[in-house]
C-alpha positions as CSV (number, residue, x, y, z in Angstrom):
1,X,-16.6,-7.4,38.3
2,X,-18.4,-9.8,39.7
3,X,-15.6,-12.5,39.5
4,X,-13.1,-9.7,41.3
5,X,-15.7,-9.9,44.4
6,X,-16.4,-13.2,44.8
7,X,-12.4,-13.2,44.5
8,X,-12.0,-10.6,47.3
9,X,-14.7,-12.3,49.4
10,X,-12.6,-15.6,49.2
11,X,-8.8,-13.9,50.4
12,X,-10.7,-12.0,53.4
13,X,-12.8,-15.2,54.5
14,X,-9.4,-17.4,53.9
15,X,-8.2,-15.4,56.3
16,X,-11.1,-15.3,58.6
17,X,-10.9,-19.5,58.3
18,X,-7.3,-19.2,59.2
19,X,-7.3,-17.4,62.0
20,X,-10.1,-19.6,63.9
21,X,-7.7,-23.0,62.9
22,X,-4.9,-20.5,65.2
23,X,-7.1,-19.2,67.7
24,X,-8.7,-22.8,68.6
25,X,-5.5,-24.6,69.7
26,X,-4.1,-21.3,71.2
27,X,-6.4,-19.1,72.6
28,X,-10.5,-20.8,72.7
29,X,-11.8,-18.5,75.2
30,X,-11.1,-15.7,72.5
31,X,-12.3,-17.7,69.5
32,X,-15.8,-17.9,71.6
33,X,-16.4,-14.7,72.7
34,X,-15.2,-13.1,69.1
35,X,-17.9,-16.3,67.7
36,X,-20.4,-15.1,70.2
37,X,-20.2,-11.5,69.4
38,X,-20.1,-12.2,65.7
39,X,-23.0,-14.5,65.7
40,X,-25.0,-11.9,68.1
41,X,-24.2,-8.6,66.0
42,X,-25.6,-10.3,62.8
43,X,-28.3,-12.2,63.9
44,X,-29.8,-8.4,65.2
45,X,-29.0,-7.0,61.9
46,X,-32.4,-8.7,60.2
47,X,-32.4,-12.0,58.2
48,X,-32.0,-13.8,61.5
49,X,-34.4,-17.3,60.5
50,X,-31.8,-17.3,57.6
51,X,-28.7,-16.7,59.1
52,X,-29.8,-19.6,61.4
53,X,-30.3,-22.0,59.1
54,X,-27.0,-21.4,57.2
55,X,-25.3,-21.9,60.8
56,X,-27.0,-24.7,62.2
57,X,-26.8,-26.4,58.7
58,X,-22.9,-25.8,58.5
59,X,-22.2,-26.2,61.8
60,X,-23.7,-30.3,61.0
61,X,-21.2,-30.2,58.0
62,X,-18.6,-29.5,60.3
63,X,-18.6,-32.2,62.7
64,X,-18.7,-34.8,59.3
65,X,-15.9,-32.9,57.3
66,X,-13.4,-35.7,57.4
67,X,-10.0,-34.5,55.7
68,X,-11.3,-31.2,54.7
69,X,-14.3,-29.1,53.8
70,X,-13.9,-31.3,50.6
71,X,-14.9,-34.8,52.2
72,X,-18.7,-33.1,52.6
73,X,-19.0,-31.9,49.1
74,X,-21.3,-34.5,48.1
75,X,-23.5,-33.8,51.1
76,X,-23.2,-30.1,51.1
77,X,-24.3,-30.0,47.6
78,X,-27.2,-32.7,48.1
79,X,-28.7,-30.5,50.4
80,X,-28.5,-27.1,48.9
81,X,-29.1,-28.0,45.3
82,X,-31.4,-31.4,46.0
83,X,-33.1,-30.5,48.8
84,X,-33.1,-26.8,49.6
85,X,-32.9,-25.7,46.0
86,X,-30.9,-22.7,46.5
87,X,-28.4,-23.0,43.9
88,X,-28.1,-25.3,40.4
89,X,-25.6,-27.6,39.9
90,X,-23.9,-25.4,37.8
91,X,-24.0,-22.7,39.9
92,X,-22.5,-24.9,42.5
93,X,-19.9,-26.3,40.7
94,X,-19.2,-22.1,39.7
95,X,-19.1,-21.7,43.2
96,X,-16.8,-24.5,44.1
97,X,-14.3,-23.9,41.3
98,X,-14.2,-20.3,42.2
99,X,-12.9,-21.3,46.3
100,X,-10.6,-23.5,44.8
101,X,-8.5,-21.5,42.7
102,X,-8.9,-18.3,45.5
103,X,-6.1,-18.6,48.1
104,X,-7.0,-19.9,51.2
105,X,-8.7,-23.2,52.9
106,X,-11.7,-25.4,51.3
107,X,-14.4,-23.8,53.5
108,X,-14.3,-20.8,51.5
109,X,-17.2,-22.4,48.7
110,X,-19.1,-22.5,52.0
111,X,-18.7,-18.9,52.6
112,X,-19.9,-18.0,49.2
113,X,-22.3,-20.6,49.3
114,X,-24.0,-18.4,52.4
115,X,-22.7,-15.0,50.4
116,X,-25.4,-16.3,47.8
117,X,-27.9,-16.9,50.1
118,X,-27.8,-14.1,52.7
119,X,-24.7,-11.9,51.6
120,X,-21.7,-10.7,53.1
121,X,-23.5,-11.4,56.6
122,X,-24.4,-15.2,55.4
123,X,-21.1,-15.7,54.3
124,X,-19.2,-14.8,57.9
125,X,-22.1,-17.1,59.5
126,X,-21.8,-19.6,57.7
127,X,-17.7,-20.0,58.0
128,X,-18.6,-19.8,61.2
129,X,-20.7,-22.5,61.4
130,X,-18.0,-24.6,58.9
131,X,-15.1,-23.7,61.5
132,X,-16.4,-23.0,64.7
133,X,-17.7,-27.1,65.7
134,X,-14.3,-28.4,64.6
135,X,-12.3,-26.1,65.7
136,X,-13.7,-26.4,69.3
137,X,-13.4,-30.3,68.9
138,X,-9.6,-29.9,67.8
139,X,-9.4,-27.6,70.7
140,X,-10.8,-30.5,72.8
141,X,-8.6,-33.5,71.6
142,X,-5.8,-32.3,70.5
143,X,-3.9,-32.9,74.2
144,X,-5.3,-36.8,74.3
145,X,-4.2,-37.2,70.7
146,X,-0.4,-36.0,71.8
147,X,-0.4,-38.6,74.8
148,X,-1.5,-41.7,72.2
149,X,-0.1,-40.4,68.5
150,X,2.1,-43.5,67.9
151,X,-0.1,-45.7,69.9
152,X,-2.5,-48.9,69.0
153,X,-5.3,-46.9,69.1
154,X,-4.5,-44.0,67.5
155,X,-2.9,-46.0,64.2
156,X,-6.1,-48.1,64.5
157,X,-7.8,-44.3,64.1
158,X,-5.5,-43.3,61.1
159,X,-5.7,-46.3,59.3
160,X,-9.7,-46.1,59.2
161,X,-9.8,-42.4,58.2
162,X,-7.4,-42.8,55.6
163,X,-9.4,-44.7,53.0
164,X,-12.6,-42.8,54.5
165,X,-11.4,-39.5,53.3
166,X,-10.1,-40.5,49.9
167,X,-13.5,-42.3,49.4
168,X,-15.2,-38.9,50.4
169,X,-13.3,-36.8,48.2
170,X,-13.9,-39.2,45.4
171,X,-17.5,-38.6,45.9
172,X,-17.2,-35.2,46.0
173,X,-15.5,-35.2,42.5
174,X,-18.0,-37.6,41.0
175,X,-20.8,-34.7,42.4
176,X,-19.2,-32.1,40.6
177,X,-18.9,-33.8,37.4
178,X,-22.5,-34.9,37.8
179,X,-23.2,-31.1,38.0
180,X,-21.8,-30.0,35.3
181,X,-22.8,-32.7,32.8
182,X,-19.6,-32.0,30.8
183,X,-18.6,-33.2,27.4
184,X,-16.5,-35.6,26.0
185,X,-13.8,-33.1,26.2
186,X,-14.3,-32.1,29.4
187,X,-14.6,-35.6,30.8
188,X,-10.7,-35.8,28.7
189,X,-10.0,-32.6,30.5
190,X,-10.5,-33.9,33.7
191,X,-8.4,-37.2,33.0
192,X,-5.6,-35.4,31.7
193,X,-5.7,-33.0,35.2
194,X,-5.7,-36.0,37.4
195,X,-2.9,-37.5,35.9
196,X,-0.9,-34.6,35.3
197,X,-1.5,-33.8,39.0
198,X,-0.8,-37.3,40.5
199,X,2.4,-38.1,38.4
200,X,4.1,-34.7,37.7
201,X,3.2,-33.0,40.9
202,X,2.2,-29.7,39.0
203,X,1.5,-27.1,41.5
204,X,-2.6,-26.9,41.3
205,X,-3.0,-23.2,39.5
206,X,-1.5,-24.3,36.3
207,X,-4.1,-27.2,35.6
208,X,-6.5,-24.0,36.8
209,X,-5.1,-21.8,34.7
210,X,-5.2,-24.0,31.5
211,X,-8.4,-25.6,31.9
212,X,-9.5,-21.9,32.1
213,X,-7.7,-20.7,28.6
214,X,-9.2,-23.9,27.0
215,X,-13.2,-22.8,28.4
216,X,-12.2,-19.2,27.2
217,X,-11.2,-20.9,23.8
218,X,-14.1,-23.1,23.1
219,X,-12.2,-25.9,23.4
220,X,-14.7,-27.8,26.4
């Protein structure tokens, strides 16, 4: 049961995360009054310090998130297990495995990250504070970058982010694997996913859905 929420919660915020990616290049003075308004009702509903925090604290996140909600998994979960102390590393990596195989963007372990903390109302504030910051700096460049895409400076930009990115996601692997302190067999499990994924091009949810049958057997 609890697996079917956490489920449900991850299609509606995919959703949620999807429609601010649309709304900031299409329609921004929308996507800030419906933030406003959002942010306003929940904040009156109680919980306010916390619902603050998750914001602010996401919000940070977002202007860092490099490639993805993915890049800042090292950092998201150096604060909130390291510092903060409001999950485990294995409830973390639960967490993140849980927003990966749901439909939907990367943010959504963000959502459930603030569902944990401050429920259904901590979730929506914190994908707020994951979406809102970048999208409103898409928003902002997103002309500029159409005048110099092709450009010296803009290659110069692509080639430095490139490497950045994988080097973040990297990190964010290593973290999770640092979390979950896995076996032998699980450290051969994880091999065997990276190269089944980088040279046969399997479509994610099959590596999910084995890796799953083996935990259910025993086998890691």
């Amino acid at each position: 049961m609890m697996l079917w929420t956490l489920s449900m919660l991850c299609a509606q915020f995919s959703l949620l995360g999807l429609s601010f990616a649309a709304l900031a290049l299409w329609q921004l003075p929308l996507l800030l009054v419906f933030a406003g308004a959002a942010v306003g009702l929940l904040l009156a509903g109680g919980g306010a310090m916390m619902l603050w925090t998750l914001f602010i604290l996401f919000a940070q996140f977002s202007l860092l998130a490099v490639g993805g909600a993915n890049a800042v998994v090292p950092e998201i979960h150096r604060v909130v297990v390291g510092e903060l102390g409001w999950l485990s590393g294995a409830q973390f990596a639960d967490l993140f495995a849980i927003a990966q195989a749901a439909p939907g963007p990367n943010v959504l372990v963000v959502s459930l990250i603030g569902w944990h903390m401050a429920g259904v109302a901590g979730a929506v504030v914190s994908l707020l504070g994951i979406c809102l910051p970048s999208s409103l700096l898409s928003f902002a460049v997103a002309r500029w970058w159409q005048r110099v895409q092709g450009g010296r400076l803009a290659l110069a930009i692509e080639r430095g982010l490139a490497p950045l990115t994988v080097g973040l996601v990297l990190a964010g692997a290593s973290s999770m694997l640092q979390a979950l302190a896995p076996s032998s067999a699980g450290l051969l499990l994880c091999a065997a996913s990276a190269l089944l994924a980088w040279r046969l091009r399997l479509n994610p949810l099959w590596l999910l859905a084995g890796g799953g049958l083996m935990g259910m057997l025993g086998w890691v």
